[in-house]
ZAVEX-713791 format. One line per 2 residues: number of its first residue (from 1); for each residue x, y, z of C-alpha. Coordinates in steps of 0.5 Angstrom, whole numbers, plus 500, padded with zeros to 3 digits. Example, Ala and Ser with C-alpha at 12.3 -4.5 7.8 and 13.67 -1.06 7.14 Angstrom:
BEGIN
1) 525,491,516  527,498,514
//
This chain:
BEGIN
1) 843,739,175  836,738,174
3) 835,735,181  839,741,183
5) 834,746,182  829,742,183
7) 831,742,190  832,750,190
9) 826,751,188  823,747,194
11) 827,750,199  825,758,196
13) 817,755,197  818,752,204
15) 813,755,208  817,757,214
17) 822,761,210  816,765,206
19) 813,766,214  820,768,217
21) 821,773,212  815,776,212
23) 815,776,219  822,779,220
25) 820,785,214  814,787,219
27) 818,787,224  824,792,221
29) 819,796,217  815,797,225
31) 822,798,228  823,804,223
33) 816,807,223  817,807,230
35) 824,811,230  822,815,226
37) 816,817,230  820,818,236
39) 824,822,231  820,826,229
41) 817,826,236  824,829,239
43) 825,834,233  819,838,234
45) 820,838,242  827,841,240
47) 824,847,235  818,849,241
49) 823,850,246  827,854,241
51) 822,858,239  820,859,247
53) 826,861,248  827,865,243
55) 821,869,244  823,870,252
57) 830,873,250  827,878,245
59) 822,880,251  828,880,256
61) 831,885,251  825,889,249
63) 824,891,257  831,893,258
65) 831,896,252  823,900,255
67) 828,903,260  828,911,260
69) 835,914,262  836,917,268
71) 837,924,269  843,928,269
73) 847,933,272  847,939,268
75) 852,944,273  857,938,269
77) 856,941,263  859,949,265
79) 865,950,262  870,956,263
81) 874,959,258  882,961,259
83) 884,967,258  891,968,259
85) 892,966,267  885,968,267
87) 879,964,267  872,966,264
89) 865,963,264  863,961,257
91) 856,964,256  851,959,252
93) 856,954,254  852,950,258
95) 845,950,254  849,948,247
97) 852,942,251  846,940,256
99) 843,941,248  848,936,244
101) 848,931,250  840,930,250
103) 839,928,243  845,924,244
105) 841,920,249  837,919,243
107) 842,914,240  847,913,245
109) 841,910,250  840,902,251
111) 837,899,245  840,905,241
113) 834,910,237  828,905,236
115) 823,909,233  825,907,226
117) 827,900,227  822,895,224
119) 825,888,227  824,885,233
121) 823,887,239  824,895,237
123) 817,894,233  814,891,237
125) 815,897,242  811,904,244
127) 812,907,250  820,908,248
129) 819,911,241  814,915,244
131) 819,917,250  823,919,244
133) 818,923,240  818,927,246
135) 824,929,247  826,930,241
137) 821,935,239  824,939,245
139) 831,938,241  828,941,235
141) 826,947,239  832,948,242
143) 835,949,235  830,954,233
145) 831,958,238  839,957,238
147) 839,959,231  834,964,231
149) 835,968,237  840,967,242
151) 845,966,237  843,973,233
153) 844,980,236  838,983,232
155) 832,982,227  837,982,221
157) 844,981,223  847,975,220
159) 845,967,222  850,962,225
161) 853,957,220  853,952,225
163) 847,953,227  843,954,221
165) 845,947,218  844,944,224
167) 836,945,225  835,942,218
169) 838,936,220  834,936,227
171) 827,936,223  828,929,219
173) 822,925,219  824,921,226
175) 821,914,223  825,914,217
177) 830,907,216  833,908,209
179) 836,913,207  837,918,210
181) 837,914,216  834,918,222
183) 840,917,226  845,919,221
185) 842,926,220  841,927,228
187) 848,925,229  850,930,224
189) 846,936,228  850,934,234
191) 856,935,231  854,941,228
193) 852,944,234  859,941,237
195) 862,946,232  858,952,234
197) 861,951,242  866,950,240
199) 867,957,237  864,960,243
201) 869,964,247  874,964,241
203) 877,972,241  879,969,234
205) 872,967,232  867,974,234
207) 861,972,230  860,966,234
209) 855,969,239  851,966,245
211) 847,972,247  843,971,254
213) 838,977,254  831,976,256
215) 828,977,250  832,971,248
217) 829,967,253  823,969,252
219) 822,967,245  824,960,248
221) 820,960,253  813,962,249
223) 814,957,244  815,950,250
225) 809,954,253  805,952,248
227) 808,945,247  806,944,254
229) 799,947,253  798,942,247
231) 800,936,252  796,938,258
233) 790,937,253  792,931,250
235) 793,928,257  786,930,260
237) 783,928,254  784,921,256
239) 777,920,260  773,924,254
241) 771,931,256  765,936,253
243) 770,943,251  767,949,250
245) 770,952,243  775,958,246
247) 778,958,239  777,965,238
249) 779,967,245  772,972,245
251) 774,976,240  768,978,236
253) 772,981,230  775,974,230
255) 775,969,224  777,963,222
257) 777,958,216  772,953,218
259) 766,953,222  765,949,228
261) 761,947,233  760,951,240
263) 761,945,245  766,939,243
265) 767,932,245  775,931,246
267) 777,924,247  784,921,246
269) 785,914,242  784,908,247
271) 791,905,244  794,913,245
273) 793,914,252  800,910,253
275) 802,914,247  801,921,249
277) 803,919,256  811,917,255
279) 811,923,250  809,927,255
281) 814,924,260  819,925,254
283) 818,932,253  819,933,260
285) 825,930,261  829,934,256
287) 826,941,259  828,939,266
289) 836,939,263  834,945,259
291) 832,950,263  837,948,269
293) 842,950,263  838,956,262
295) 838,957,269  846,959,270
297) 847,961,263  842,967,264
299) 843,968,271  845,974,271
301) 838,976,267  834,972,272
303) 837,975,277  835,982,275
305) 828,980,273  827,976,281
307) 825,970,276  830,966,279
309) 825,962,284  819,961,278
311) 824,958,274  827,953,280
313) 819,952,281  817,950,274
315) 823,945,274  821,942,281
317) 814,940,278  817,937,272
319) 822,934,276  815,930,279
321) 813,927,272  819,923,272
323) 818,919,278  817,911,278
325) 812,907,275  809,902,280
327) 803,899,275  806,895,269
329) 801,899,265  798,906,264
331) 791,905,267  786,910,265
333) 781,910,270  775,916,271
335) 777,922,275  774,919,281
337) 774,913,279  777,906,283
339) 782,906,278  788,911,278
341) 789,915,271  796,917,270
343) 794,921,265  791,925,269
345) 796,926,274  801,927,269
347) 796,932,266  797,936,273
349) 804,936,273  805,939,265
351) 799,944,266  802,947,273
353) 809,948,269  805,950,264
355) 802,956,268  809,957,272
357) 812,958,264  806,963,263
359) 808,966,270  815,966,268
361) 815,970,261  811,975,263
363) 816,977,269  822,977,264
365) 818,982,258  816,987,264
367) 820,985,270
//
Protein backbone atom coordinates (compact mmCIF):
# COMPACT_ATOMS: atom_id res chain seq x y z
CA UNK A 1 0.00 0.00 0.00
CA UNK A 2 2.80 2.21 0.61
CA UNK A 3 4.54 1.55 -2.47
CA UNK A 4 1.40 2.17 -4.18
CA UNK A 5 1.16 5.93 -3.00
CA UNK A 6 4.46 6.50 -3.46
CA UNK A 7 4.21 5.83 -6.99
CA UNK A 8 1.03 8.06 -7.23
CA UNK A 9 2.93 10.66 -5.72
CA UNK A 10 5.38 10.60 -8.25
CA UNK A 11 3.50 10.48 -11.08
CA UNK A 12 1.34 13.77 -9.88
CA UNK A 13 4.74 15.53 -9.69
CA UNK A 14 6.36 14.50 -12.94
CA UNK A 15 7.02 17.54 -14.87
CA UNK A 16 5.59 16.81 -18.07
CA UNK A 17 2.01 16.34 -16.60
CA UNK A 18 2.67 19.70 -14.05
CA UNK A 19 3.73 21.41 -17.93
CA UNK A 20 0.69 19.53 -20.07
CA UNK A 21 -1.95 20.80 -17.68
CA UNK A 22 -0.66 24.20 -17.48
CA UNK A 23 -0.43 24.29 -21.02
CA UNK A 24 -3.65 23.11 -21.80
CA UNK A 25 -5.48 25.24 -19.09
CA UNK A 26 -3.68 28.41 -20.92
CA UNK A 27 -4.92 27.25 -24.04
CA UNK A 28 -8.69 26.91 -22.81
CA UNK A 29 -8.81 29.89 -20.83
CA UNK A 30 -7.44 31.82 -24.31
CA UNK A 31 -9.79 30.09 -26.64
CA UNK A 32 -12.68 31.11 -24.07
CA UNK A 33 -11.33 34.90 -24.05
CA UNK A 34 -11.18 34.63 -27.61
CA UNK A 35 -15.05 33.56 -27.95
CA UNK A 36 -15.93 35.60 -25.80
CA UNK A 37 -14.16 38.84 -27.74
CA UNK A 38 -15.79 37.60 -30.79
CA UNK A 39 -18.92 37.46 -28.86
CA UNK A 40 -18.94 40.18 -27.43
CA UNK A 41 -17.66 41.91 -30.87
CA UNK A 42 -20.97 40.42 -32.76
CA UNK A 43 -23.61 41.55 -30.25
CA UNK A 44 -22.70 45.17 -30.25
CA UNK A 45 -22.65 45.10 -34.25
CA UNK A 46 -26.02 43.44 -33.81
CA UNK A 47 -27.31 46.60 -31.42
CA UNK A 48 -25.71 49.39 -33.81
CA UNK A 49 -27.40 48.03 -36.95
CA UNK A 50 -30.79 48.08 -34.74
CA UNK A 51 -30.51 51.26 -33.52
CA UNK A 52 -29.69 52.52 -37.37
CA UNK A 53 -32.39 51.15 -38.54
CA UNK A 54 -34.33 51.82 -36.10
CA UNK A 55 -33.50 55.80 -36.36
CA UNK A 56 -34.09 55.18 -40.43
CA UNK A 57 -37.69 53.71 -39.87
CA UNK A 58 -38.70 56.45 -37.67
CA UNK A 59 -37.22 59.22 -39.96
CA UNK A 60 -39.10 57.56 -42.98
CA UNK A 61 -42.41 57.94 -40.67
CA UNK A 62 -41.75 61.23 -39.63
CA UNK A 63 -41.46 62.49 -43.29
CA UNK A 64 -44.58 60.79 -44.35
CA UNK A 65 -46.32 61.92 -41.51
CA UNK A 66 -44.78 66.00 -42.57
CA UNK A 67 -47.31 65.55 -45.75
CA UNK A 68 -49.80 68.05 -46.01
CA UNK A 69 -52.90 67.06 -47.31
CA UNK A 70 -54.22 67.97 -50.57
CA UNK A 71 -57.04 70.11 -51.48
CA UNK A 72 -60.39 69.11 -51.93
CA UNK A 73 -63.24 69.55 -53.96
CA UNK A 74 -65.99 71.57 -51.80
CA UNK A 75 -68.86 71.66 -54.83
CA UNK A 76 -68.82 67.60 -53.32
CA UNK A 77 -69.99 68.91 -49.96
CA UNK A 78 -73.42 70.76 -51.63
CA UNK A 79 -76.48 68.81 -50.49
CA UNK A 80 -80.25 69.38 -51.41
CA UNK A 81 -83.07 68.67 -49.37
CA UNK A 82 -86.19 66.49 -50.44
CA UNK A 83 -89.26 68.24 -50.42
CA UNK A 84 -92.03 66.00 -51.58
CA UNK A 85 -90.91 65.43 -55.45
CA UNK A 86 -88.90 68.37 -55.20
CA UNK A 87 -85.51 69.07 -54.45
CA UNK A 88 -84.28 72.18 -52.47
CA UNK A 89 -80.84 73.55 -52.11
CA UNK A 90 -79.98 73.54 -48.31
CA UNK A 91 -78.65 76.80 -47.32
CA UNK A 92 -75.35 76.81 -44.96
CA UNK A 93 -75.34 73.19 -45.95
CA UNK A 94 -71.81 73.44 -47.72
CA UNK A 95 -70.22 75.79 -45.37
CA UNK A 96 -70.95 73.43 -42.11
CA UNK A 97 -70.01 70.48 -43.86
CA UNK A 98 -66.87 72.12 -45.85
CA UNK A 99 -66.23 73.15 -41.83
CA UNK A 100 -66.65 69.31 -40.02
CA UNK A 101 -64.32 67.92 -43.01
CA UNK A 102 -61.40 70.46 -42.41
CA UNK A 103 -61.21 69.83 -38.60
CA UNK A 104 -61.54 66.19 -39.55
CA UNK A 105 -58.50 66.49 -41.51
CA UNK A 106 -56.91 67.20 -38.45
CA UNK A 107 -57.19 64.04 -36.95
CA UNK A 108 -58.13 61.77 -40.02
CA UNK A 109 -54.65 62.92 -41.87
CA UNK A 110 -51.37 60.47 -41.99
CA UNK A 111 -49.99 60.37 -38.63
CA UNK A 112 -53.05 61.58 -37.09
CA UNK A 113 -53.20 65.12 -34.97
CA UNK A 114 -49.44 65.48 -33.95
CA UNK A 115 -49.40 68.81 -32.13
CA UNK A 116 -49.77 67.24 -28.77
CA UNK A 117 -47.99 64.03 -29.16
CA UNK A 118 -44.80 63.59 -27.04
CA UNK A 119 -42.98 60.50 -28.76
CA UNK A 120 -41.09 59.94 -31.42
CA UNK A 121 -41.16 61.04 -34.70
CA UNK A 122 -44.12 63.44 -33.88
CA UNK A 123 -42.02 65.58 -31.22
CA UNK A 124 -39.51 65.63 -33.08
CA UNK A 125 -41.69 67.56 -35.64
CA UNK A 126 -42.61 71.39 -36.26
CA UNK A 127 -43.60 72.33 -39.56
CA UNK A 128 -46.79 69.64 -39.29
CA UNK A 129 -47.80 70.96 -35.80
CA UNK A 130 -47.35 74.34 -36.98
CA UNK A 131 -49.71 73.54 -40.16
CA UNK A 132 -52.05 72.16 -37.95
CA UNK A 133 -52.26 75.47 -35.34
CA UNK A 134 -53.14 77.32 -38.53
CA UNK A 135 -55.73 75.63 -39.61
CA UNK A 136 -57.28 75.13 -36.72
CA UNK A 137 -57.42 78.78 -35.62
CA UNK A 138 -59.48 79.05 -38.82
CA UNK A 139 -61.75 76.42 -37.59
CA UNK A 140 -62.48 77.95 -34.45
CA UNK A 141 -63.42 81.11 -36.23
CA UNK A 142 -65.89 79.43 -38.08
CA UNK A 143 -67.57 78.37 -35.17
CA UNK A 144 -67.78 81.71 -33.83
CA UNK A 145 -69.27 82.89 -36.74
CA UNK A 146 -71.50 79.86 -37.21
CA UNK A 147 -72.70 80.35 -33.49
CA UNK A 148 -72.63 83.93 -33.27
CA UNK A 149 -74.18 85.27 -36.35
CA UNK A 150 -75.21 82.94 -39.15
CA UNK A 151 -76.97 81.02 -37.09
CA UNK A 152 -78.82 83.90 -35.26
CA UNK A 153 -81.50 86.09 -36.91
CA UNK A 154 -80.91 89.28 -34.87
CA UNK A 155 -78.69 90.53 -31.95
CA UNK A 156 -81.11 88.85 -29.08
CA UNK A 157 -82.52 85.97 -30.82
CA UNK A 158 -81.69 82.69 -29.13
CA UNK A 159 -78.34 80.58 -30.08
CA UNK A 160 -77.95 77.23 -31.59
CA UNK A 161 -77.69 74.56 -29.07
CA UNK A 162 -75.45 72.52 -31.25
CA UNK A 163 -73.40 75.35 -32.16
CA UNK A 164 -72.84 76.74 -28.67
CA UNK A 165 -71.38 73.32 -27.51
CA UNK A 166 -69.47 73.13 -30.21
CA UNK A 167 -67.29 76.38 -29.86
CA UNK A 168 -65.96 75.46 -26.62
CA UNK A 169 -65.10 72.07 -27.72
CA UNK A 170 -63.06 73.71 -30.62
CA UNK A 171 -61.13 76.20 -28.19
CA UNK A 172 -59.25 73.16 -26.02
CA UNK A 173 -55.76 73.93 -25.56
CA UNK A 174 -54.32 72.22 -29.11
CA UNK A 175 -51.43 70.72 -27.07
CA UNK A 176 -53.06 68.93 -24.47
CA UNK A 177 -52.11 64.98 -24.01
CA UNK A 178 -54.21 63.71 -21.04
CA UNK A 179 -56.99 64.47 -20.10
CA UNK A 180 -59.18 66.02 -21.78
CA UNK A 181 -57.19 65.00 -24.98
CA UNK A 182 -57.00 67.57 -27.85
CA UNK A 183 -58.28 65.01 -30.15
CA UNK A 184 -61.40 64.06 -28.07
CA UNK A 185 -62.70 67.46 -27.62
CA UNK A 186 -62.16 68.32 -31.43
CA UNK A 187 -64.02 64.95 -32.23
CA UNK A 188 -66.72 66.00 -30.05
CA UNK A 189 -67.09 69.55 -32.13
CA UNK A 190 -67.44 67.81 -35.39
CA UNK A 191 -70.29 65.99 -34.19
CA UNK A 192 -71.87 68.77 -32.83
CA UNK A 193 -71.53 70.34 -35.80
CA UNK A 194 -72.78 67.39 -37.68
CA UNK A 195 -75.85 67.48 -35.57
CA UNK A 196 -76.43 71.13 -36.20
CA UNK A 197 -76.52 70.09 -40.35
CA UNK A 198 -78.29 67.88 -39.87
CA UNK A 199 -80.92 69.89 -38.57
CA UNK A 200 -80.68 72.22 -41.25
CA UNK A 201 -83.83 71.97 -44.08
CA UNK A 202 -85.95 70.09 -41.25
CA UNK A 203 -89.71 71.45 -41.77
CA UNK A 204 -89.79 69.85 -38.18
CA UNK A 205 -86.80 71.59 -36.62
CA UNK A 206 -87.51 75.49 -37.72
CA UNK A 207 -85.11 76.95 -35.00
CA UNK A 208 -82.32 75.66 -36.88
CA UNK A 209 -81.36 78.19 -39.06
CA UNK A 210 -78.42 78.96 -41.43
CA UNK A 211 -79.00 82.63 -42.49
CA UNK A 212 -76.98 83.75 -45.46
CA UNK A 213 -77.37 87.80 -45.41
CA UNK A 214 -74.46 89.89 -45.96
CA UNK A 215 -73.69 91.17 -42.79
CA UNK A 216 -73.43 87.88 -41.63
CA UNK A 217 -70.58 87.33 -44.08
CA UNK A 218 -69.28 90.11 -43.11
CA UNK A 219 -69.01 89.61 -39.79
CA UNK A 220 -66.75 86.58 -40.74
CA UNK A 221 -64.79 88.12 -42.99
CA UNK A 222 -63.67 91.07 -40.60
CA UNK A 223 -62.55 88.74 -38.24
CA UNK A 224 -60.10 86.42 -41.21
CA UNK A 225 -59.09 89.84 -42.12
CA UNK A 226 -57.23 90.60 -39.48
CA UNK A 227 -56.05 86.74 -38.68
CA UNK A 228 -54.58 87.37 -42.21
CA UNK A 229 -53.07 90.89 -41.48
CA UNK A 230 -51.34 89.49 -38.27
CA UNK A 231 -49.64 86.52 -40.41
CA UNK A 232 -48.56 88.85 -43.31
CA UNK A 233 -46.65 90.75 -40.43
CA UNK A 234 -45.33 87.96 -38.89
CA UNK A 235 -44.05 86.76 -42.14
CA UNK A 236 -42.20 89.66 -43.27
CA UNK A 237 -40.85 90.00 -39.97
CA UNK A 238 -38.47 87.50 -40.94
CA UNK A 239 -35.70 89.59 -42.39
CA UNK A 240 -36.03 92.41 -39.21
CA UNK A 241 -37.62 95.58 -40.27
CA UNK A 242 -37.40 99.12 -38.33
CA UNK A 243 -41.67 99.82 -38.05
CA UNK A 244 -43.05 103.24 -37.29
CA UNK A 245 -45.65 102.74 -34.55
CA UNK A 246 -49.38 103.34 -36.19
CA UNK A 247 -50.81 102.03 -33.20
CA UNK A 248 -53.17 104.60 -32.84
CA UNK A 249 -53.66 104.98 -36.45
CA UNK A 250 -53.06 109.18 -35.90
CA UNK A 251 -55.70 109.47 -33.66
CA UNK A 252 -54.55 112.59 -31.64
CA UNK A 253 -57.55 112.11 -28.84
CA UNK A 254 -56.22 108.16 -28.92
CA UNK A 255 -54.80 106.49 -25.70
CA UNK A 256 -53.32 103.42 -24.99
CA UNK A 257 -52.30 101.51 -21.64
CA UNK A 258 -48.42 101.68 -22.14
CA UNK A 259 -46.08 103.99 -23.90
CA UNK A 260 -43.95 103.24 -26.60
CA UNK A 261 -41.43 104.10 -28.82
CA UNK A 262 -41.88 105.98 -32.14
CA UNK A 263 -39.84 103.71 -34.35
CA UNK A 264 -39.69 99.96 -33.48
CA UNK A 265 -37.30 96.83 -34.65
CA UNK A 266 -39.50 93.82 -35.70
CA UNK A 267 -37.72 90.52 -36.22
CA UNK A 268 -39.34 87.00 -36.12
CA UNK A 269 -37.08 84.15 -33.92
CA UNK A 270 -34.55 82.80 -36.29
CA UNK A 271 -35.99 79.03 -34.96
CA UNK A 272 -39.92 80.55 -35.80
CA UNK A 273 -39.31 81.38 -39.26
CA UNK A 274 -40.26 77.83 -40.49
CA UNK A 275 -43.00 77.99 -37.54
CA UNK A 276 -44.86 80.79 -38.84
CA UNK A 277 -44.31 80.13 -42.30
CA UNK A 278 -46.50 76.61 -42.13
CA UNK A 279 -48.83 78.13 -39.91
CA UNK A 280 -49.38 80.79 -42.58
CA UNK A 281 -49.78 77.75 -45.17
CA UNK A 282 -51.99 76.10 -42.63
CA UNK A 283 -54.07 78.97 -42.42
CA UNK A 284 -54.64 79.51 -46.01
CA UNK A 285 -55.35 76.20 -46.68
CA UNK A 286 -58.59 75.80 -44.56
CA UNK A 287 -59.57 79.54 -46.19
CA UNK A 288 -59.32 78.13 -49.52
CA UNK A 289 -62.36 75.46 -48.42
CA UNK A 290 -64.27 77.98 -46.70
CA UNK A 291 -64.63 80.64 -48.69
CA UNK A 292 -65.50 78.12 -51.72
CA UNK A 293 -68.08 77.08 -49.50
CA UNK A 294 -69.04 80.83 -48.99
CA UNK A 295 -69.02 81.22 -52.51
CA UNK A 296 -72.30 78.86 -53.50
CA UNK A 297 -74.04 79.38 -49.95
CA UNK A 298 -74.37 83.12 -50.60
CA UNK A 299 -74.35 83.24 -54.02
CA UNK A 300 -77.19 85.01 -54.41
CA UNK A 301 -75.71 87.74 -52.00
CA UNK A 302 -72.61 88.16 -53.70
CA UNK A 303 -74.47 88.04 -56.88
CA UNK A 304 -76.42 91.19 -55.86
CA UNK A 305 -73.34 92.90 -54.26
CA UNK A 306 -71.40 92.07 -57.75
CA UNK A 307 -68.83 90.61 -55.31
CA UNK A 308 -68.52 87.59 -56.90
CA UNK A 309 -65.10 88.30 -59.05
CA UNK A 310 -63.36 89.50 -55.56
CA UNK A 311 -64.08 86.67 -53.84
CA UNK A 312 -63.02 84.26 -56.61
CA UNK A 313 -59.71 86.46 -56.85
CA UNK A 314 -58.76 86.24 -53.08
CA UNK A 315 -59.20 82.47 -53.33
CA UNK A 316 -57.02 82.40 -56.32
CA UNK A 317 -54.21 84.27 -54.48
CA UNK A 318 -54.39 81.93 -51.48
CA UNK A 319 -54.58 78.97 -54.07
CA UNK A 320 -50.89 80.39 -54.90
CA UNK A 321 -49.75 79.77 -51.17
CA UNK A 322 -50.26 76.23 -51.53
CA UNK A 323 -47.71 75.24 -54.41
CA UNK A 324 -44.76 72.68 -53.76
CA UNK A 325 -41.93 73.06 -51.86
CA UNK A 326 -38.92 72.51 -53.97
CA UNK A 327 -36.01 73.75 -51.27
CA UNK A 328 -35.74 70.81 -48.13
CA UNK A 329 -35.77 73.87 -45.78
CA UNK A 330 -37.34 77.15 -45.67
CA UNK A 331 -34.64 79.54 -46.55
CA UNK A 332 -34.68 83.15 -45.00
CA UNK A 333 -32.56 85.20 -47.47
CA UNK A 334 -32.56 89.05 -47.53
CA UNK A 335 -35.02 90.75 -49.66
CA UNK A 336 -32.69 90.84 -52.54
CA UNK A 337 -30.58 88.92 -51.51
CA UNK A 338 -28.86 85.51 -53.41
CA UNK A 339 -31.17 83.42 -51.26
CA UNK A 340 -34.74 83.05 -51.80
CA UNK A 341 -37.16 84.10 -48.40
CA UNK A 342 -40.24 81.85 -48.40
CA UNK A 343 -41.24 83.89 -46.08
CA UNK A 344 -41.52 86.93 -47.83
CA UNK A 345 -43.28 85.33 -51.09
CA UNK A 346 -45.82 83.87 -48.80
CA UNK A 347 -45.91 87.47 -47.03
CA UNK A 348 -46.80 88.55 -50.78
CA UNK A 349 -49.53 86.30 -51.30
CA UNK A 350 -51.64 86.53 -47.66
CA UNK A 351 -50.87 90.44 -47.73
CA UNK A 352 -52.59 90.53 -51.34
CA UNK A 353 -55.61 88.31 -50.06
CA UNK A 354 -55.78 90.42 -47.16
CA UNK A 355 -56.21 93.55 -49.20
CA UNK A 356 -58.83 91.73 -51.61
CA UNK A 357 -60.69 90.52 -48.06
CA UNK A 358 -60.80 94.43 -47.01
CA UNK A 359 -62.03 95.19 -50.60
CA UNK A 360 -64.57 92.61 -50.34
CA UNK A 361 -66.24 93.49 -46.81
CA UNK A 362 -66.67 97.14 -47.85
CA UNK A 363 -68.39 96.15 -51.08
CA UNK A 364 -70.89 94.04 -49.35
CA UNK A 365 -71.55 96.87 -46.26
CA UNK A 366 -72.34 99.36 -48.99
CA UNK A 367 -72.73 97.53 -52.20
Amino acid sequence: MEKLQKLWQSVKNWKGWTFWKRSSDNQDTSNSTFKIKVSDHSFIKTVAYSVAGLIFIVYLVGVYWSNEPELFDVRDERAYHSIGQDKQFVVGYTTVLTTEKVARTLLDKPGGYLSNDVLPPANFLDNIPSWEFGVLVQVRDMASALRNHMSRSQSQSLENEFLKDAEPLFNNDHLSWIWPRAEERYDSGIKKLAAYRDSLGQKDNPNSQFYARADNLTAWLALIEKRLGGLSQRLAASVGQERINTDLSGDSAATQSTQVHNQMMVKTAWMEIDNTFYEARGACWALIHMLKAVQIDFEPVLEKKNAKASLAQIIRELEATQEAIWSPIILNGSGFGLVANHSLVMASYVSRANAGLIDLRELLSKG
